[in-house]
Phi, psi and omega in degrees: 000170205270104146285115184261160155070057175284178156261161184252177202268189167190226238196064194184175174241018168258285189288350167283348167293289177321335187273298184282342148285329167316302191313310186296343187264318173299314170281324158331299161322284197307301158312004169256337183283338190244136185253130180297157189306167187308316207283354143007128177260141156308001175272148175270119179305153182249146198260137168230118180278109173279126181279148167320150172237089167274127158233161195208158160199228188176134166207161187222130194269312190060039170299135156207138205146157155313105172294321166279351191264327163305317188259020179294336189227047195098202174174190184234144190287160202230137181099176175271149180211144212249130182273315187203125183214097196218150188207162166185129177245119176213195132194214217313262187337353165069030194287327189190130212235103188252128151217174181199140221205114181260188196210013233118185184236144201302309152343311168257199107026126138196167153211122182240140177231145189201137251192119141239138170215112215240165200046079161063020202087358158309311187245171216200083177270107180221157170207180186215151168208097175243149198232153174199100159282127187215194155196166184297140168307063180228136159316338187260158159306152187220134163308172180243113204282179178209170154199118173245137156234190187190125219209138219211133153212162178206146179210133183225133179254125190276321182217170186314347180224008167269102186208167216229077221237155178239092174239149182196145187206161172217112228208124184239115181242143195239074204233120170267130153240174211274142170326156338294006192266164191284163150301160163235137158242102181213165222218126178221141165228150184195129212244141181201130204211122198200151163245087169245152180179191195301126159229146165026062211043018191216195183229126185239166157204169194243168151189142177219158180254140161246129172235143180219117165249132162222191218215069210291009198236027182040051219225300175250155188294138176287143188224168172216148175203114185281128192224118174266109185218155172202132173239179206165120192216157183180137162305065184335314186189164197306324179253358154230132149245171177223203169149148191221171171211188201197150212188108176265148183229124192226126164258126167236158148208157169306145199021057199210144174263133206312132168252160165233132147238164187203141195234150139206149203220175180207151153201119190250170167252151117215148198272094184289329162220189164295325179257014199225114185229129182263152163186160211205152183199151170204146180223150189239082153272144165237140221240099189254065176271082150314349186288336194324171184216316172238157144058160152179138174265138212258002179214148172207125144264080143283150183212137187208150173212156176249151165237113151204143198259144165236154169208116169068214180293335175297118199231098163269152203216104177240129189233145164205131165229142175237130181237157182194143217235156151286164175220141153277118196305171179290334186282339183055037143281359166186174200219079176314128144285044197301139177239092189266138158227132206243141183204120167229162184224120183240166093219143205246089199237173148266155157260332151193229170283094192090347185247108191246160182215145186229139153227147174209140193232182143197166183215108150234155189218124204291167173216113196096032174350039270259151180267145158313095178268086197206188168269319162288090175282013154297148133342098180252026183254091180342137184257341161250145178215110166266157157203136184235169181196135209220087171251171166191115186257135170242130181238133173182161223297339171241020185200173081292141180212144190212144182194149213222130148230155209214119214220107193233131166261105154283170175184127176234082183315304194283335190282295189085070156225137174232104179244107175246182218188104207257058168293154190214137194235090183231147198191172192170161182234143185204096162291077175317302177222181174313299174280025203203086200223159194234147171216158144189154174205142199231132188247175160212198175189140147216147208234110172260150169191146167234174180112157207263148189253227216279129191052044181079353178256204189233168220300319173004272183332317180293356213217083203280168168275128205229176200197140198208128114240144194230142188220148171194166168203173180195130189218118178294064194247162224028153161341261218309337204222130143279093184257137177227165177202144210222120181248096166272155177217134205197119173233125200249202179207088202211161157305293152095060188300309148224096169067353181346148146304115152096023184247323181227130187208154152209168197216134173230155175216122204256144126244126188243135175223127203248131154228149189243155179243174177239136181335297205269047190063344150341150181204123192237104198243181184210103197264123167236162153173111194282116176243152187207123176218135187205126178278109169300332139284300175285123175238018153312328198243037164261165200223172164184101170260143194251079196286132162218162175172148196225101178257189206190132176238124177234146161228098185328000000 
């Protein structure tokens, strides 16, 4: 059966340390109050100590070439950097579990975590701290942008089915781009605090969220947004359940006068056989943004039911959703009622031994156009949207193979745009010998669209074709020495009319890696990988790097 509207986790540090020792104070308690389970050993459990697992290293880029189109989507580390820095305490009786697992250095690129778990699992104490330094897709020097959060949760189960969870975070993003667009600095917390357990038979909760944005360059309004939510889900009979939940919303932003939305859903299930399960489900928002400057919906209905059957090895899986929004012209002269009704279809068996197959479809179609206050008073709302999809998998004792083929139509009927959209997937494994194993897989997308886009041409031109293949092996010779080696190639094909960076590329990428272990599990490796990447237009932002790095693994 459907559950809706949960509330969800969010984001920060001060006050989520004061929030998790109150919780923590709270647990305490709650473990002096709770007699650990029957099955307890009589013996005073003994603590087992997993000794840390350090692994370190040293990398290097030998880069030449554009350093921002290399560090665009992150980079690897250069320099010394900690790989795995891990512990874990616990013991016999499973009274209570402490680890903490670093990831990287505080300075740089990480990610780290630490875990306590105390009264048998009653209380659940955790946190994060992840860091990801990159840069903007530019031919020029760039500052080097960032994102940090810092992320704090605590759950305490008050009674067997009753608890109580807290989470808050906070996440700082600072990101330079290339001119004319501005920096961004923006700073979000999030806060989310919710309860549930047995109510009048069934299981309910309450919970509410504070999300706070601000926008340190003023550039967008700080906004905040207060979330009230409850839900009640329960078993009508051995073979129906139901449940609905309801979910309030207050938007404030500087200098904009206050929005609201309000939900509220319903959903049953029932099981009609052993092999056949119905289930049905609907929601109502209602959406009140004065702030708005053009269009906007001011009602959303959706409503849906599912069917699904097993026969034999077979699972057919069938949906219909109808969904309908009031919408406000941008002049607020009339209020378009637009109408999707949406229908997919899955199924899923073997085909024989070891050999499974997935089809899936979907259809949806607009109803009710809605109009354009505009100079072009079309439509710009898709009126079809197919989508097909063919997978197949094979497993058997020294190999595996998979292959895909994946199929998306749009239609914008008043436009004359038509986009359609081809991917093809085929990939597999092979175990030569006990030491000795192969992967590979080769993707492509090709994109047809007719309709006239920007200066008159047609959309064609806009929509590149892309090819993605990857090889790899692995080899084992003595105990001790491990080899690996992994080849990528990733490319597009496009018109590119204008001229874009990153519209027509290929990028090859070799990585080789030797590790040697040692009897007393210890591990010492060595990463060479020559990376090539070159843009057909721009050739400001092409690279080439020779990444070598060398770690060490210890175990205390």
């Amino acid at each position: 059966m459907t559950r809706i509207e949960r509330a969800t986790g969010m984001k920060q540090k001060s006050r989520a340390l004061v929030a998790l020792l109150s919780l923590g104070c709270l647990a305490s308690i709650a473990g002096a109050q709770n007699e650990p389970p029957a099955a307890a050993p009589d013996e005073p459990a003994v603590a087992e100590r997993k000794g840390p697992v350090l692994e370190v290293g040293w990398g290097d880029w030998n880069l030449r070439g554009s350093d921002t189109f290399f560090r665009r989507y992150g980079g690897p580390a250069r320099g010394f950097f900690i790989k795995d820095f891990s512990h874990l305490l616990t013991n016999d009786a499973a009274s209570y579990r402490a680890s903490w697992d670093v990831r990287g250095l505080p300075q740089d690129d990480h990610w780290m975590n630490g875990t306590v778990v105390l009264n048998y699992g009653r209380t659940v104490l955790q946190g994060w701290s992840t860091k990801s330094e990159f840069t903007d897709s530019s031919p020029f020097t760039m500052p080097v942008s960032e994102q940090k959060a810092v992320e704090v949760l605590a759950k305490q189960r008050l009674t067997h089915d009753a608890a109580v969870t807290l989470r808050y975070s906070m996440e700082q993003k600072d990101r330079y781009l290339e001119a004319p667009r501005p920096e961004r600095h923006q700073r979000t917390r999030y806060l989310d605090l919710n309860a549930q357990g047995a109510v009048a038979g069934g299981q309910g909760g309450v919970g509410y969220t504070d999300f706070r944005y601000w926008d340190r360059t003023d550039k967008r309004p700080d906004t905040q947004v207060q979330r009230w939510t409850a839900h009640y889900d329960r078993n009508l009979t051995p073979t129906i359940d139901a449940g609905g939940s309801y979910a309030h919303s207050r938007i404030t932003q500087t200098g904009s006068p206050n929005s609201t939305v309000e939900s509220y859903a319903l959903g049953a299930g029932w099981q009609m056989s052993d092999r056949t399960d119905l289930s049905f489900a609907f929601k109502h928002d209602k959406i009140e943004v004065p702030v708005v400057r053009n269009s906007y919906v001011r009602e959303r209905i959706t409503a849906g039911g599912r069917l699904v059957h097993r026969l034999g090895a077979w699972t057919a899986n069938v949906g219909y959703t109808h969904r309908e929004a009031e919408r406000v012209r941008a002049d607020r002269s009339f209020v378009d009622v637009p109408i999707w009704d949406k229908t997919d279809v899955r199924l899923t068996g073997k085909l024989g031994e070891g050999l499974r197959m997935t089809i899936r479809g979907t259809y949806e179609h607009l109803r009710g156009r809605p109009v354009m206050v505009m100079a072009d008073t079309r439509s710009t709302y898709w009126d079809d949207n197919r989508t097909f999809q063919a997978k197949v998998d094979k497993t058997a004792d020294r190999f595996g193979a998979y292959g895909s083929v994946t199929y998306r139509a749009q239609r914008n009927t008043l436009r004359d745009v038509n986009i359609k959209t081809t991917a093809f997937n085929l990939g597999g494994t092979f175990d030569a010998s006990s030491s000795l194993s192969f992967f590979g897989e080769v993707s492509s997308e090709k994109t047809d669209a007719t309709g006239e886009g920007v200066q008159n041409r047609n959309f064609d031109a806009f929509f590149p074709s892309s090819r993605v293949v990857a090889l790899g092996a692995s080899y084992g010779f003595k105990p001790e020495f491990s080899l690996t080696a992994t080849y990528t190639q990733i490319g597009t094909d496009n018109v590119n009319p204008m001229f874009e960076r990153g519209g027509n590329y290929k990028g090859r990428f070799l990585t080789l890696g030797l590790v040697h272990r040692t009897k007393q599990g210890n591990e010492f490796g060595v990463l060479f990988a020559p990376w090539h990447y070159e843009d057909k237009t721009d050739a400001s932002v092409n690279y080439a790097a020779s990444v070598i790095a060398l770690t060490g693994k210890v175990k205390f």
